[in-house]
N, C-alpha and C positions, 0 to 999 in steps of 0.2 A: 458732229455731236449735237442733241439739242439742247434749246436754249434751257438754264435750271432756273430763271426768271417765270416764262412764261410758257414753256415744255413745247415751244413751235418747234419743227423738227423741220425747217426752211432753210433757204439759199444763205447764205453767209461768207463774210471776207472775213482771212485772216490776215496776222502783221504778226513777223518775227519783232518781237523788244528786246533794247538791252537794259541791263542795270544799272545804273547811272548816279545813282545818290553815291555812293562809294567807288564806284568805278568798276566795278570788277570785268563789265564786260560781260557776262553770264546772258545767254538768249533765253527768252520765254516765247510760245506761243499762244496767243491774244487772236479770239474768233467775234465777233460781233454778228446777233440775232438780226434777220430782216423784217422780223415783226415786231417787236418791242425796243430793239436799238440796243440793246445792252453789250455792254465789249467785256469779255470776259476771257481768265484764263484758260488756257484746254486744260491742265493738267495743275493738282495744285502738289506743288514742291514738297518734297517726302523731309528735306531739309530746310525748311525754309527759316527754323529758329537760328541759320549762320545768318542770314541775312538783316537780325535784330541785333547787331555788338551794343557793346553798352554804351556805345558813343552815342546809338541812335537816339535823336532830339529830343524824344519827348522822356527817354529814360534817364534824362540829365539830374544830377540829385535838384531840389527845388529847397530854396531857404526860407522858413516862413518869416523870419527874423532881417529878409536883406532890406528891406525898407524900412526906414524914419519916421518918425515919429509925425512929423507933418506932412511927408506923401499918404501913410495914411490915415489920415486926416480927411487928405482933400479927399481921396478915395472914397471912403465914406459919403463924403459932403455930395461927389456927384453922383453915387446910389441912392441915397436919399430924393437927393434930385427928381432923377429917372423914374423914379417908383412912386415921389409922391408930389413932386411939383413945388416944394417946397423948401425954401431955405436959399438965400443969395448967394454964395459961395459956389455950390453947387449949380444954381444958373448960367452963372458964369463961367462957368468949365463947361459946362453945355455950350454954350455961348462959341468959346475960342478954340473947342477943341471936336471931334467927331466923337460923337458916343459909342463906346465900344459893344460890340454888335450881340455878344453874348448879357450886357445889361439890357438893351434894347427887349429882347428873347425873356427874359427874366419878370420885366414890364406886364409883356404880351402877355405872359401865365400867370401875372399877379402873384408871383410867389410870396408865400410868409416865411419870416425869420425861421421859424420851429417845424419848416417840410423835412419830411427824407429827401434825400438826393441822392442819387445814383449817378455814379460817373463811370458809362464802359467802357474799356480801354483808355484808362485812367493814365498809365506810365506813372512817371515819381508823382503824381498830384499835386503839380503844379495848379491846375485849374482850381479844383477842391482849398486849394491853400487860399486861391483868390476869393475864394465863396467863404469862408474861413474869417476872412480880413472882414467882409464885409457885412459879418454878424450872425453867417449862417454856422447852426452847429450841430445839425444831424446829416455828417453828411461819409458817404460811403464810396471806393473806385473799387472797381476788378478790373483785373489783368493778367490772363496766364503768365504773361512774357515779363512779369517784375522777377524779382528775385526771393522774394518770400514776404508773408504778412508781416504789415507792422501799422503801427500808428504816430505819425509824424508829430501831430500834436493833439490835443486832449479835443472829441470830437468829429475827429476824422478817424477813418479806416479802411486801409488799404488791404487787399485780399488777393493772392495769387491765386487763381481760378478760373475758368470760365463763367458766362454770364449763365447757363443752365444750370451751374450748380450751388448757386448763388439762392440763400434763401432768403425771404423778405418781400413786402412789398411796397414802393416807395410812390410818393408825391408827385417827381417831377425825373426822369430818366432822360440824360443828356448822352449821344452819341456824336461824339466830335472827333471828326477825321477816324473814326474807327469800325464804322462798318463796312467799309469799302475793304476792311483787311479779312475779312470774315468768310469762311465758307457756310455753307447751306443757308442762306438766306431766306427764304420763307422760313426756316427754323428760328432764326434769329429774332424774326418780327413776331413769330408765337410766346418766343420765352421774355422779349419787352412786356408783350400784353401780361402774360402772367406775374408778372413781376407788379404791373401798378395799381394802383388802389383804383376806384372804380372812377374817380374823379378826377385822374392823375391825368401829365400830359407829359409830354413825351417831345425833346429838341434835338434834331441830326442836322450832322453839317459835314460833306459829302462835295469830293470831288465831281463833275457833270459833264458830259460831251455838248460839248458847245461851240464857240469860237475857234479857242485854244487848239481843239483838235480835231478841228475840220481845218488850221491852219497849217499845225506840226504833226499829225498823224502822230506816228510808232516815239516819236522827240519831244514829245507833251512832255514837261515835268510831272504834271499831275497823274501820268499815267504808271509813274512810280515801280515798274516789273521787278521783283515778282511782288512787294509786297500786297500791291493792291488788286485782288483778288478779279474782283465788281467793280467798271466805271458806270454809272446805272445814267439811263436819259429819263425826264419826266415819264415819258409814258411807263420803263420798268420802276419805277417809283411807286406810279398808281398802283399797279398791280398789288404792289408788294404790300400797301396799307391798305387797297381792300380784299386782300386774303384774311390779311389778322385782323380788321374790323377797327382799321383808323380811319380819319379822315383829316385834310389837312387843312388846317386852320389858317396859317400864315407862311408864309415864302417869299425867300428873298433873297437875288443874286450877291455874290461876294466875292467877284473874282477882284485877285489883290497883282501889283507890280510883280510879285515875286513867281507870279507864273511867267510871264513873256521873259521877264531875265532869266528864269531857270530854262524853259525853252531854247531862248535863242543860246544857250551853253551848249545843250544836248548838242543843238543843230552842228554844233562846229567841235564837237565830242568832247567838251569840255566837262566832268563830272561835277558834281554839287557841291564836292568836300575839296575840290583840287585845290592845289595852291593860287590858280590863276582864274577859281571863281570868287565873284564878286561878293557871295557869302561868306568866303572865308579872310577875303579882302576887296574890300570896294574901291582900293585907290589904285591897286592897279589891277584891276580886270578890263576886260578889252570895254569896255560901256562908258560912253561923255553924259555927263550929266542931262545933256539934251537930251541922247536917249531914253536916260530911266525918267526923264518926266514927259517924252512921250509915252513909254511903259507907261504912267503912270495915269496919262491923259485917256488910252485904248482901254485902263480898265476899269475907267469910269463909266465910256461909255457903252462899253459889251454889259454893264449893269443893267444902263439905263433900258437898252435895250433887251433884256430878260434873254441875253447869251452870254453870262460869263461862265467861267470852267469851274466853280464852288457855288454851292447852293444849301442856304439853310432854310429848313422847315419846320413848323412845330403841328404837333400832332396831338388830336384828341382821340378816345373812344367814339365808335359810334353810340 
């Protein structure tokens, strides 16, 4: 097949996958271009909406009401923070805690209160409900794979659709963990551009061939078959922002503990959802605490060293 990244029609390996977040055991086959790196699926699944139950994570209902009154508070307090350096509270959670990486991102674009937001492959809008709390109120998701439109709270709006057929165009478009589920991919980065204002920026965050899967090949967690269509490596990255006339402003490894523990599952065919993984119980999964803060140690430093298996970018116009 050639590559749909960068249309080299070259040597390439493949790897039979299984399915693993649920267990089903179902094979996919996954070819990887020798020009651009990209590991991609051969064939994309005529069913693959069995493969979204409503269990799946991110379609979890989200309660924009499960937090107190003084979490958010502080929540606030370290937004404020992050964005304008201001206010002791806020410091101080700076201070004792890691800033979370999507405020970081937020910083970078200078966002105002009163932008559009776009959020593709949204699920129940969890994320949007976090952007919600923290004052923003023009804010939008799409998702073919919800279950119909609605509006959670006054503000928000969710849309069952794809991002082509989505009209508008917005301030700051976030693609988190959702383009990697995407087919036609040069498509995808045409219809972001069309979507943003002229001034508008653009934040993906994207599974990456890195460590992880030059470690665990075909048993990467992150390699998620069949959902994830495209694991793309920097170089199909470039490609892909300067077809549509991006460029990338800022980058920045993220690989977290919970790839090496989903990983070493795969390894010993342990599925995501089983009984006897550490996500669904961590007291008795096969993992001692020294373990996971080795995990935890390895993915520090596959960061430090600009190889971890997630990667976020933000993106301008040229």
């Amino acid at each position: 097949m050639k590559c749909r990244i960068c249309l080299h029609d070259s040597e390439q390996n493949t790897f039979v996958v299984r399915e693993m977040m649920f267990g089903t055991g179902d094979e996919f086959v996954y070819f990887t271009c020798s020009h651009c790196g990209c590991l991609q699926i051969r064939e994309y699944p005529d069913t693959i909406i069995k493969y979204y139950p409503k269990n799946y994570f991110s379609y979890l209902e989200s309660n924009c009401n499960r937090d107190g009154l003084l979490r958010r508070n502080l929540r606030e307090a370290r937004f404020q923070s992050v964005m304008t350096g201001k206010g002791l509270v806020g410091r101080i959670l700076e201070y004792c805690f890691k800033t979370p990486l999507m405020l970081e991102c937020l910083k970078i674009c200078e966002a105002k209160l009163d932008w559009k937001i776009l959020d593709v492959g949204c699920g129940s809008g969890g994320f949007l409900l976090d952007l919600y709390r923290l004052g923003f109120g023009n804010l939008t998701g799409v998702d073919p794979h919800i279950e119909r439109n609605c509006e959670p709270v006054d503000g928000i709006v969710l849309f069952k659709k794809h991002l082509a057929d989505l009209e508008g165009k917005y301030d700051l478009i976030f693609l988190r963990d959702s383009l990697e589920h995407m087919p036609q991919q040069s498509q995808v980065f045409r219809n972001i551009r069309s979507h943003l204002k002229s001034s508008g920026l653009v934040v993906i965050s994207i599974p990456i061939l890195g460590y992880c899967w030059r470690r665990y090949g075909a048993n990467w967690v992150g390699l998620d078959a069949p959902r994830h269509f495209y694991l793309h490596t920097q170089k199909s990255i470039d490609i892909l922002c300067q077809e549509a006339g991006f460029r990338i402003i800022h980058m920045r490894f993220d690989s977290q503990t919970d790839q090496f523990i989903g990983s070493e599952q795969y390894l010993r065919g342990i599925p995501l959802f089983d009984k006897k993984s550490y996500f669904v119980n961590p007291k008795t999964s096969i993992f001692s605490q020294r373990e996971i803060n080795a995990f935890k140690r390895l993915a520090m430093h596959v960061n430090q060293q600009d190889n971890g298996d997630r990667i976020v970018i933000c993106l301008a116009t040229e």
